[in-house]
C-alpha positions, 0 to 999 in steps of 0.5 A: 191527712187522714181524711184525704186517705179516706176520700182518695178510697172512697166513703164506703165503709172501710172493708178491703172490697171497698178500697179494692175498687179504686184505680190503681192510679188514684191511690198511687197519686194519694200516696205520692201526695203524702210523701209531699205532706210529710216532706214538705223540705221536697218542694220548699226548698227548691221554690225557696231556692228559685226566689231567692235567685230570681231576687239576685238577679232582679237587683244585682248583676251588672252589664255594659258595653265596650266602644266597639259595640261588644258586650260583657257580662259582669257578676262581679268585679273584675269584668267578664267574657266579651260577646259580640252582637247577635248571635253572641247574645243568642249564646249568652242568653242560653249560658245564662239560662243554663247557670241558673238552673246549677243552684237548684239541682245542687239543692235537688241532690241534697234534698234526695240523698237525705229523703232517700235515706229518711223515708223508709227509717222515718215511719218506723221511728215515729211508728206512723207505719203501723197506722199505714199499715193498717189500710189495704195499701201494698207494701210494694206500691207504698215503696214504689210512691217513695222512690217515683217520689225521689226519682221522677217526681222532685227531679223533673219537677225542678226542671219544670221549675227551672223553666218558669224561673228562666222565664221569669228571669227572662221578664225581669231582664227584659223589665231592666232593659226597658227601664235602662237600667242595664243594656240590651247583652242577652237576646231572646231566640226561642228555638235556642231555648228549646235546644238548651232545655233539652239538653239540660232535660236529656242530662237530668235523665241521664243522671236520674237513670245513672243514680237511680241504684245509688238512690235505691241501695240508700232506701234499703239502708233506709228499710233495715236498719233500727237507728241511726241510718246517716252513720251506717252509709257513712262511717262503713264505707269510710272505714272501708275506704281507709282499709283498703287504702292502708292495705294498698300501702302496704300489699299493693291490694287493688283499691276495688272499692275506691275503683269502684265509686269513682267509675260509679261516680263519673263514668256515665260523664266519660261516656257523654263526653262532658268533659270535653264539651265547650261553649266558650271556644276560640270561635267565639261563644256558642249556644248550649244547644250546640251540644245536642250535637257536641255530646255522645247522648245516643252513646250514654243511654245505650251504656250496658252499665247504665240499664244493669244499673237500673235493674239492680234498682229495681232488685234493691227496691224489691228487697226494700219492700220485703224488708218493710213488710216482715221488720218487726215493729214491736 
């Protein structure tokens, strides 16, 4: 790893002048790198997690066909929704498509509340900070490289894995067709795949911009305290939680806090109209691309809340930067 920082700045003798002259960009790529090398769960699990789904779908799943000539799909048992020809196959195809990237980004948000909440904390409990300290690297770009990291990076990089692995899956149905092991249920349109991988790319945007305060007040949990960091975003906020809700028993008090997460929680998903959003209908089964026109994408990413959330993530990872570069490490 070492070795890799000194090429990425160079094989000058190691005096500030000589890492200054170094693009910007070049060390930024050589600590994002980093971020990978010591959090190697970033990009394991979510590879782990695509395999494993394409080895379920490559040997289980099952489809057949009724005497009209309309098909089912069936992952278990007790049968499933009934499409009818082409286009209904067009539509399944595009639920399928969309199904199967759900485990992945369940994974994703696991993997980023816990790295979120690790990365800041890690290197001072190791005392690897002090090594990286010691090279002519900013305490705000080290900062910035975790949170393009948890934001940017492992996000949009699942979705690029979700897209391989749809196309993988894709081949292997394809492969079960030919051999007549299952029927022909799921069609291949590929400007129906495009719409659907919009849609889904337009969400996890709109989740990565909405969620980026979340992720960024964990970081600055991360940078602050000196031990145990899961117990300080946990046990505070639930004993807070339970106050407030004895106190609202008892005073009538507003539930401020509870209000708060929840609206926190959902309300980007209000403003999209998620909730309303269907693409099994009385009419049949539509394709997921239809909700380019079904969900209010123009309404979410003009929330006011939306963008003063960004900016407190900005402002909190500010503070986290401070905070690295005076706590005392001795």
């Amino acid at each position: 790893m070492n070795s890799t920082i000194a090429d990425a700045a160079g094989d000058a003798p190691r005096s500030t002048s000589a890492y200054s002259v170094k693009p910007l960009h070049t060390t930024l790529v050589t600590l994002v790198r980093r971020e990978f090398w010591e959090h190697r769960y970033l990009w394991l699990a979510p590879l782990a997690t695509q395999v494993l789904l394409l080895l379920l779908c490559a040997v289980l799943g099952h489809w057949h066909a009724d005497s009209r000539g309309n098909f089912q799909i069936d992952m278990s048992s007790d049968g499933g929704e009934v499409i009818g020809a082409h286009e209904g196959k067009v539509a399944a195809a595009t639920v399928v498509q969309t199904v199967l990237t759900i485990p992945l980004y369940v994974v994703t948000l696991f993997l980023i509340s816990y790295y979120v909440l690790d990365c800041l904390y890690a290197e001072r409990r190791d005392r690897s900070i002090l090594f990286w300290k010691s090279l002519p690297v900013s305490d705000g770009l080290t900062v910035t490289s975790k949170a393009l990291t948890a934001l940017v990076i492992v996000p949009f990089g699942v979705f690029a894995l979700a897209l391989v692995g749809h196309l993988l899956f894709y081949a292997i149905y394809s492969l079960r067709v030919a051999t007549g092991s299952s029927p022909p249920v799921l069609s291949w349109d590929t400007l129906e795949w495009l719409r659907t991988e919009v849609v889904v790319f337009l969400t996890v945007l709109l989740a990565v911009l909405w969620y980026a305060p979340v992720a960024t007040a964990l970081m600055l949990v991360s940078a602050w305290v000196r031990k145990s960091p899961f117990l300080w975003v946990t046990v505070p906020p639930v004993l807070a939680l339970v106050l407030e809700a004895i106190l609202h028993g008892i005073y009538r008090q507003p539930l401020y806090l509870h209000d708060f997460i929840a609206y926190r929680s959902r309300h980007i998903w209000q403003v999209l109209e998620l909730p309303h959003a269907r693409v099994f209908t009385a009419n049949g089964l539509h394709p997921v691309g239809s909700l380019l026109q079904a969900l209010n994408f123009g309404g979410a990413f003009a929330d006011r809340d939306l963008w003063l959330g960004v900016v407190a993530a900005l402002v909190m990872l500010f503070v986290a930067t401070r905070l690295r570069r005076y706590h005392d490490e001795s």
